[in-house]
C-alpha positions in Angstrom: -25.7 -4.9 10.5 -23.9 -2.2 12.6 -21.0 -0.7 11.1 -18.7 -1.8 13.9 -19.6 -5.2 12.7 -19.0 -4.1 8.6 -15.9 -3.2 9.7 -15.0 -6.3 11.9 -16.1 -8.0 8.6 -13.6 -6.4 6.6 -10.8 -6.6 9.0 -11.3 -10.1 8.7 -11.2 -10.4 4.5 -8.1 -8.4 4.5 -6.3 -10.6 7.0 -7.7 -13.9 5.4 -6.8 -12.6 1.8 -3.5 -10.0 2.1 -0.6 -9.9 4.4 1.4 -6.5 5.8 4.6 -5.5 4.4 6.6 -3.6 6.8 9.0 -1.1 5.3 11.8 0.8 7.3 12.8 4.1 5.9 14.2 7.1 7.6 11.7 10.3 8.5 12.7 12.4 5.6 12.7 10.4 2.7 9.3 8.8 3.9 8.0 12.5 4.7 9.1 13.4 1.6 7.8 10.5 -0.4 4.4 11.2 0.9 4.9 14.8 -0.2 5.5 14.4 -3.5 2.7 11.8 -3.8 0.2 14.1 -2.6 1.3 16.9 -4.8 0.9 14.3 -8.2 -2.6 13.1 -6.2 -1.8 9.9 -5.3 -0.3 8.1 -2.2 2.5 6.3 -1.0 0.3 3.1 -0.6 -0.5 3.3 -3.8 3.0 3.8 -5.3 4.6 1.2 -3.9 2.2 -1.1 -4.7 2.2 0.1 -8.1 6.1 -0.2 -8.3 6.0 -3.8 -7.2 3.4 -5.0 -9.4 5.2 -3.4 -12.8 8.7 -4.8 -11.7 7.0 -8.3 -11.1 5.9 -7.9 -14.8 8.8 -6.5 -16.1 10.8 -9.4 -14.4 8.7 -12.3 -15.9 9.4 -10.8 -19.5 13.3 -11.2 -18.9 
């Protein structure tokens, strides 16, 4: 298998098994955001997704 076609192959698992989130923010905080991520080694994807999935916990405990 080609790697075009490994790719192809996981385009298609990530739009079969997630969806996009699309997020509006202005230049600087976002510029900043990823920033400050990158200095603490981690990224904004990884953040936010982070944030979401401890407030979804947090919320079923109330």
């Amino acid at each position: 298998m080609t790697e075009k076609s490994n790719y192809a192959a996981q385009i298609k698992n990530l739009r079969k098994n997630y969806v996009r989130f699309p997020l509006d923010l202005k230049p600087e905080v976002l510029e900043e955001f990823k920033r400050i991520c990158k200095e603490n080694g981690t990224t904004p994807t990884t953040e936010i997704k982070r944030f979401i999935a401890e407030y979804c916990e947090e919320m079923k405990r109330d």
